[in-house]
C-alpha positions as CSV (number, residue, x, y, z in Angstrom):
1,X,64.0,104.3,81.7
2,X,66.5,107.0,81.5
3,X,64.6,108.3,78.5
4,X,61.5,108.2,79.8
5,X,62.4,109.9,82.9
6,X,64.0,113.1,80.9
7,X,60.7,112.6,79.0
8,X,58.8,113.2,82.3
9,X,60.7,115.7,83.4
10,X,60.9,118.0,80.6
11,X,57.0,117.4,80.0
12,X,56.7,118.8,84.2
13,X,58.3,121.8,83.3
14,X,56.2,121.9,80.3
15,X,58.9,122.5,77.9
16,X,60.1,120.5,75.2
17,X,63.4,118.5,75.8
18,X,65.7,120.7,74.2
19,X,64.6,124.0,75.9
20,X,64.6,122.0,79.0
21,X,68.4,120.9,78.3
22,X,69.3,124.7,76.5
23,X,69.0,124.5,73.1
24,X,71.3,126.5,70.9
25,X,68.9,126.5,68.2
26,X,65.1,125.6,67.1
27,X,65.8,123.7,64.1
28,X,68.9,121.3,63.5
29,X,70.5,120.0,59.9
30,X,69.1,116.8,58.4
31,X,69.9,114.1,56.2
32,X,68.5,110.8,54.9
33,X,69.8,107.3,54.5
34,X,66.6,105.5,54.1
35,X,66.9,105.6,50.6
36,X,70.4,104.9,49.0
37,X,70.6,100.9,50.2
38,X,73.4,98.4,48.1
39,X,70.1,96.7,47.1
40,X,68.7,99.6,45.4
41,X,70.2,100.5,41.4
42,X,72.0,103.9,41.5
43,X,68.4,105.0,39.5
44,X,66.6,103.8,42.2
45,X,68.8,105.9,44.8
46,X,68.8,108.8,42.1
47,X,64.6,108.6,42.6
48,X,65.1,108.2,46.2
49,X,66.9,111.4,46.7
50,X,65.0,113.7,44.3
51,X,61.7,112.6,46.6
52,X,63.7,113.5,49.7
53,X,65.0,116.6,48.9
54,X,61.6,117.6,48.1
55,X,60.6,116.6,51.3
56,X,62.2,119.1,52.7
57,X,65.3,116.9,54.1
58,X,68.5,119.0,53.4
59,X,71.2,116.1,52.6
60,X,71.6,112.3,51.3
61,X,73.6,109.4,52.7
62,X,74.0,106.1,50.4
63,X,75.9,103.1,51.5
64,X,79.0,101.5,50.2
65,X,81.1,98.7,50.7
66,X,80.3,96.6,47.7
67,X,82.9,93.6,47.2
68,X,83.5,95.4,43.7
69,X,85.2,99.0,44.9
70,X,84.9,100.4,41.4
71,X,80.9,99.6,41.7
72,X,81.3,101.7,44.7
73,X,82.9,104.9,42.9
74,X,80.5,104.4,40.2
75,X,77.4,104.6,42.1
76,X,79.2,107.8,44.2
77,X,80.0,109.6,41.3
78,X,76.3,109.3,39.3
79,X,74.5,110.3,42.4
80,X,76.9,113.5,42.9
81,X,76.5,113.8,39.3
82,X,72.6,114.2,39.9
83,X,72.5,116.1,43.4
84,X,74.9,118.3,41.8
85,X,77.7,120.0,43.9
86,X,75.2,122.5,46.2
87,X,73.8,119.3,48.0
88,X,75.7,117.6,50.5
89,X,76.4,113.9,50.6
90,X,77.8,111.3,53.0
91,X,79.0,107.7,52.3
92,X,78.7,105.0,55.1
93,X,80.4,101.4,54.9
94,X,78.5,99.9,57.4
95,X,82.3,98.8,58.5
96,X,83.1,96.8,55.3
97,X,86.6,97.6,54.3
98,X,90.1,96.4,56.3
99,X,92.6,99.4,56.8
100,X,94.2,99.2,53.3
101,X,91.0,98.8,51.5
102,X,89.9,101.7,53.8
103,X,92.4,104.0,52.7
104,X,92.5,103.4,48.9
105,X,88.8,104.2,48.7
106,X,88.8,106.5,51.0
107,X,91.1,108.7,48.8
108,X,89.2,108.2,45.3
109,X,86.6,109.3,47.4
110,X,87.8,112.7,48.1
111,X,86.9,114.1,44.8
112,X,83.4,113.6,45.4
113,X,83.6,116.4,48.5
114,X,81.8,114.1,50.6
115,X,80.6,115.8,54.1
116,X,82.1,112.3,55.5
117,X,83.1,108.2,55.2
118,X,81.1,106.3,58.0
119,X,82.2,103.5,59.7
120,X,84.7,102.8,57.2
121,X,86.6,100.1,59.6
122,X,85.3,97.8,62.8
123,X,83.3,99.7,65.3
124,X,86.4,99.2,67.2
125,X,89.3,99.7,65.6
126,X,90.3,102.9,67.6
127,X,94.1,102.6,65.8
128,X,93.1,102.1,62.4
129,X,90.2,104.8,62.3
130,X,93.1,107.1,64.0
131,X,95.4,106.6,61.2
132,X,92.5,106.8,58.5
133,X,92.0,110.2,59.7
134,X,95.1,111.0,60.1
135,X,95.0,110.1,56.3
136,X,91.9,111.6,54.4
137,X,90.9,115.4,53.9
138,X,87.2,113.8,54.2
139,X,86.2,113.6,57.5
140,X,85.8,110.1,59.5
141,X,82.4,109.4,61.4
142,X,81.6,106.5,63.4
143,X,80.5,105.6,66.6
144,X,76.8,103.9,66.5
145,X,77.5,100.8,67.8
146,X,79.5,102.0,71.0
147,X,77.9,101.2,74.0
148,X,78.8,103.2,76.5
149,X,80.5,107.1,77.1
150,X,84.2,105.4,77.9
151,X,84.1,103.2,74.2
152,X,83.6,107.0,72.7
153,X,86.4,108.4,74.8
154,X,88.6,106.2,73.2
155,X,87.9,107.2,69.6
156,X,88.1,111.0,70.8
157,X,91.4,110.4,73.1
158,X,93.0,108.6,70.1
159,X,92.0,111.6,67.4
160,X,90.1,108.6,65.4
161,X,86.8,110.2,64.5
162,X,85.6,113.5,63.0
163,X,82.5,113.6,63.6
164,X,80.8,111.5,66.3
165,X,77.9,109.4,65.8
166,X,76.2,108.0,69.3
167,X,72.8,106.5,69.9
168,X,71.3,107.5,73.2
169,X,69.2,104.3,73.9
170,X,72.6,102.2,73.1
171,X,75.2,104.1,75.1
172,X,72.7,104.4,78.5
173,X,70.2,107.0,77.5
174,X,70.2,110.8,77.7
175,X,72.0,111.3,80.9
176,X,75.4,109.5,79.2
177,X,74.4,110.8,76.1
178,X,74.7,114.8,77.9
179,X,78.5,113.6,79.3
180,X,79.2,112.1,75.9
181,X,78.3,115.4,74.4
182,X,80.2,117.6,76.5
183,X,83.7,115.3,75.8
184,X,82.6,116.1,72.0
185,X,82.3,119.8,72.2
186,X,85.4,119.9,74.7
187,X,87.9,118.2,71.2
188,X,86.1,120.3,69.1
189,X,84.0,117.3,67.1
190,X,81.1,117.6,65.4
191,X,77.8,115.3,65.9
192,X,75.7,113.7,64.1
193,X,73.5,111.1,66.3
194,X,72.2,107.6,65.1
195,X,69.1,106.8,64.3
196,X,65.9,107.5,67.2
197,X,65.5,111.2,65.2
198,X,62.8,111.8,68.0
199,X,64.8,111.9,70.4
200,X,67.9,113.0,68.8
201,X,66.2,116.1,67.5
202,X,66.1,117.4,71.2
203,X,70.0,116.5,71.9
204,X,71.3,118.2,68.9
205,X,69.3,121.2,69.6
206,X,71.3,121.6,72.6
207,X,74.8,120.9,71.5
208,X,76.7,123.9,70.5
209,X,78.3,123.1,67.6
210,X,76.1,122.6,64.2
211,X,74.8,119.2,64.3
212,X,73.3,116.2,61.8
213,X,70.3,114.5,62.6
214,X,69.5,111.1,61.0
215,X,65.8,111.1,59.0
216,X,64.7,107.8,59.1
217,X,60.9,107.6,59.3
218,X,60.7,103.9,60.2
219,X,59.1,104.6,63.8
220,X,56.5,106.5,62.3
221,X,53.6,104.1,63.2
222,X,54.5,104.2,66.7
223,X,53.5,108.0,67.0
224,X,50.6,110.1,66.5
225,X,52.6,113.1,65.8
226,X,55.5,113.6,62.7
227,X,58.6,115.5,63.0
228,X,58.4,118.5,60.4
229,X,61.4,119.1,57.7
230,X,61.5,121.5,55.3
231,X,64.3,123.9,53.9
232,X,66.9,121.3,54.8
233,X,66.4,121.2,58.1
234,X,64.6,119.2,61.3
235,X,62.0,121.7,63.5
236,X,61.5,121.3,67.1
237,X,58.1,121.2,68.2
238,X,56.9,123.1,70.8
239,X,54.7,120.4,73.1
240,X,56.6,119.6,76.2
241,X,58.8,116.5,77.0
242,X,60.3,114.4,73.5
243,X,56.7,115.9,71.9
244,X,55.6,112.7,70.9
245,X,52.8,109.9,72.2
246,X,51.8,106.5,71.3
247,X,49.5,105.5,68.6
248,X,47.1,103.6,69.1
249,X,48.5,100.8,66.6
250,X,51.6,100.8,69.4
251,X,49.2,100.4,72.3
252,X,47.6,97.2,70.0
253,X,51.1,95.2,70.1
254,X,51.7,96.0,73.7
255,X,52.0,92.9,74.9
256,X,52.7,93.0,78.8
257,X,52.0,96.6,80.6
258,X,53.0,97.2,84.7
259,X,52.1,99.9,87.0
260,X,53.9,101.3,89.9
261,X,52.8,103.4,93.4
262,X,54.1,106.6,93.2
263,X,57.0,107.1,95.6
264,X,56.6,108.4,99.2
């Protein structure tokens, strides 16, 4: 609802979100992690990457946190090896390691000048991210999973993340997601927002630091319209509100619909 409302809002004003909110910028960095799943063979995720780079998507993301770690290095280094060192790449362990497993990898890591390690520990280990940091010269992002702007606070108060990952639909929508940002900017953190790229587009427009947006284009059949990437980089749109509006496939699942009298 709190979406939808900031939706409505912005669309009255007839501006898109992020002019609506004061974006710092009409375009924000991208990167993809659609395509570099422990599933996949590293020439799979080697395919994967050429064909998003091409599509105009500026970085890569592949998981980790195999129960071999040396199967984890190995796949790292043979997709730096073909991305070269111009392109810039993120690993994320989906929370798979314990603290000393954490840190060991984390360091044979750092030769691979990775942008960051995400969720290298339990969503909420506050302590052990902290010391991680602490640690590695690679940065430390989590965050996703929080629910709420005082889970966040914790990982900023406690110096436990570099860069800050929330989801606007999980922590409460844009309104929490605006008070989460400011406490971000305020310790100097960067952002890189989960998932909901429509959305997210719009919120890191308007944060003043240089953000990350998440490609995924899994929603795509709910929409009739498509974000546009190229050069690296995620465009704004210039229709008004989030810029986006159901397909009719969307409309064909709807199962249950309600309407409401305007208020007086």
């Amino acid at each position: 609802f709190d979406i939808a409302l900031w939706d409505l809002k912005a669309r009255r004003a007839n501006l898109p979100l992020a002019k609506l909110l004061g974006a710092h910028r009409d375009s924000v960095r991208c990167y993809n992690t659609s395509g570099g799943f422990l599933h996949e063979t590293v020439e799979q995720i080697k395919d994967n990457a050429t064909r998003t780079l091409e599509s105009g998507v500026g970085a890569i993301k592949i998981k980790v946190g195999l129960p071999d770690r040396s199967e984890d290095l190995r796949r790292v280094a043979a997709v730096r090896e073909h991305l070269g060192d111009g392109v810039p790449l993120m690993v994320d362990a989906n929370q798979q390691w314990d603290r000393p497993t954490a840190l060991r990898v984390g360091r044979a890591l750092e030769e691979f000048d990775l942008v960051w390690i995400e969720e290298p520990l339990d969503a909420y280990d506050v302590e052990g991210h902290a010391e991680l940091a602490r640690s590695l010269t690679t940065a430390v992002a989590t965050g996703e999973m929080l629910t709420s702007v005082a889970e966040h606070y914790e990982l900023i108060r406690a110096g436990a993340v570099d860069v800050l990952q929330p989801d606007a639909p999980r922590v409460g929508g844009i309104t929490q997601f605006l008070k989460l940002a400011t406490l971000a900017d305020h310790h100097h953190l960067q952002l890189a927002p989960h998932f909901a790229m429509e959305i997210h587009v719009h919120l890191a427009a308007a944060y003043p630091r240089e953000p990350w947006v998440e490609h995924f284009d899994w929603l795509h059949p709910l929409f009739n319209e498509r974000l546009e990437t190229r050069d690296g980089r995620m465009h704004l749109s210039d229709r008004p509100g989030l810029g986006i509006t159901l397909a009719d496939q969307t409309r064909a699942w709807t199962v249950e619909t309600a309407t409401t009298d305007a208020p007086r």
